[in-house]
N, C-alpha and C positions, 0 to 999 in steps of 0.2 A: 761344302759345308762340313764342318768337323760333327764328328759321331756326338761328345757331349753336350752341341748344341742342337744338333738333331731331337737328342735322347729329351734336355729340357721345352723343345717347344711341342713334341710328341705327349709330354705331360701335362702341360698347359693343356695343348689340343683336348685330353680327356677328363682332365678336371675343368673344366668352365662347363659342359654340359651336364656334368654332375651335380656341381655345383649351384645350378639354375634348377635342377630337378628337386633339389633339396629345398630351395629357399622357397619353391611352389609350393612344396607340402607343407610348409611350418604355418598354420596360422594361431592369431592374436588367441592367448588365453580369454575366453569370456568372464571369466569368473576373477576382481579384483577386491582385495582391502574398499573398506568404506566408511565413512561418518553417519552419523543419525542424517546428520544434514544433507548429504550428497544422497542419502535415499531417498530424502524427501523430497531433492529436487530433482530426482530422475524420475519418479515414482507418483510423484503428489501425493502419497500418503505419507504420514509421522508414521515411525513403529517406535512406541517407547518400550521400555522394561518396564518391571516394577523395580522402584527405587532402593531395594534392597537387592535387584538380584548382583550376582557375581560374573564373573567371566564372561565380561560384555564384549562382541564383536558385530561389526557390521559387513559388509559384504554386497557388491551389485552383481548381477548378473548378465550381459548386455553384447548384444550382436545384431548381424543385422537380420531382419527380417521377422525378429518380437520385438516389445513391449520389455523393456528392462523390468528385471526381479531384482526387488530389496529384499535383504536377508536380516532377523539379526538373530543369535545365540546366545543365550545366556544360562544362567544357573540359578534358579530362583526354590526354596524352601527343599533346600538336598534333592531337586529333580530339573535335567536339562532340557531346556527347550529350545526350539528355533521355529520365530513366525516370517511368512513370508507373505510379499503383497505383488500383483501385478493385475497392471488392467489388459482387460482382453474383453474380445465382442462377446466368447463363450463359457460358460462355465469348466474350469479346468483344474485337474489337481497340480499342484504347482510344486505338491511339500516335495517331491523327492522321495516317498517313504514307498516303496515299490514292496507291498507285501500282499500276503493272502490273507485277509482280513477274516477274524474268526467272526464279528460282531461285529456288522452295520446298522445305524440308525438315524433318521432323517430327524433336524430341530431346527427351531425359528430360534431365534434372540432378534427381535426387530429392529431395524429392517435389515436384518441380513438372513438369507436361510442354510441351513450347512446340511453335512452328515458328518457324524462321529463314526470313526471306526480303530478297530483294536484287536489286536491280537491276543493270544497266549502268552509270550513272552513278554506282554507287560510295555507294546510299543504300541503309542495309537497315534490318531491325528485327528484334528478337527478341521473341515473343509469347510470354506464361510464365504458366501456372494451376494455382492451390492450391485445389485443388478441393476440400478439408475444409474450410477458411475463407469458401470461393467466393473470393477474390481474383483477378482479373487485373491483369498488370504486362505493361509493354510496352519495350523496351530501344531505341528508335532513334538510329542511328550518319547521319551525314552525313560524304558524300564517300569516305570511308576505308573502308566498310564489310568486312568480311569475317567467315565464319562462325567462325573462332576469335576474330576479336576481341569480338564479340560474344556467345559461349561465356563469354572470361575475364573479359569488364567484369559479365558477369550473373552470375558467382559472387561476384563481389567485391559486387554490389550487391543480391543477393536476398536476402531478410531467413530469419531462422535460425528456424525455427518447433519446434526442438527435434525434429526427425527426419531422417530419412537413408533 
């Protein structure tokens, strides 16, 4: 056998295992682009905006062994927000907002019941569960937060399940 064919199947030899090592670590992004529509149907919840806001984006979340999370993002009266929905057996925060909350407070809006929480810097979140459905939805506000604003944006945004 001649040396540079030696030399190339000695290469081969060590990249195909390499190569299979690699292709095992790579997995699927969970987090894809989405329509209002494709949330609703992964999700069975609508998430609307308010029809003024701006910098509308939607988003799923989805893998195996949950419940896919619909996302959307918007900009509604110069403050950003993103609500999110996914059903689950338990009550769970879902928003992502991983902070040390200065200010928690438990509230009903029927039939769902939440806790608002907020920090200092003006980050909060509203945590909301339809506990006949299992649904949890989560309302977080950036910069601007406060516990009415996020009271009014969650009436406006929590879906209507035909009860009070």
């Amino acid at each position: 056998m001649n040396k540079k064919l030696l030399s190339v199947l000695l290469v081969v030899t060590l990249l195909i295992p390499a190569l299979g090592v690699a292709e095992g670590m790579l997995l699927p992004n969970p987090v894809r682009d989405a329509t209002r529509e494709e949330v609703l149907d992964a999700t069975g919840v609508n998430l609307p905006v308010p029809e003024t806001a701006t910098e509308v984006s939607y988003l799923l979340i989805e893998g195996p062994g949950y419940e896919p999370l619909g996302q959307a993002h918007f900009v509604f009266q110069q403050a950003e927000y993103i609500v999110r929905v996914q059903m689950d057996n338990d009550p769970n925060d879902i928003s992502g907002m991983f902070h040390d909350w200065d200010w928690v407070t438990h509230v009903e809006q029927a039939p769902f019941v939440g806790t608002i929480c907020l920090n200092e810097s003006g980050d909060g979140v509203a945590l909301w569960r339809y506990e006949k459905e299992g649904y949890n939805f989560s309302l977080a506000m950036f910069n601007v937060a406060t516990q009415e604003a996020l009271l009014d944006i969650s009436k406006l945004l929590l879906p209507d399940f035909g009860e009070e």
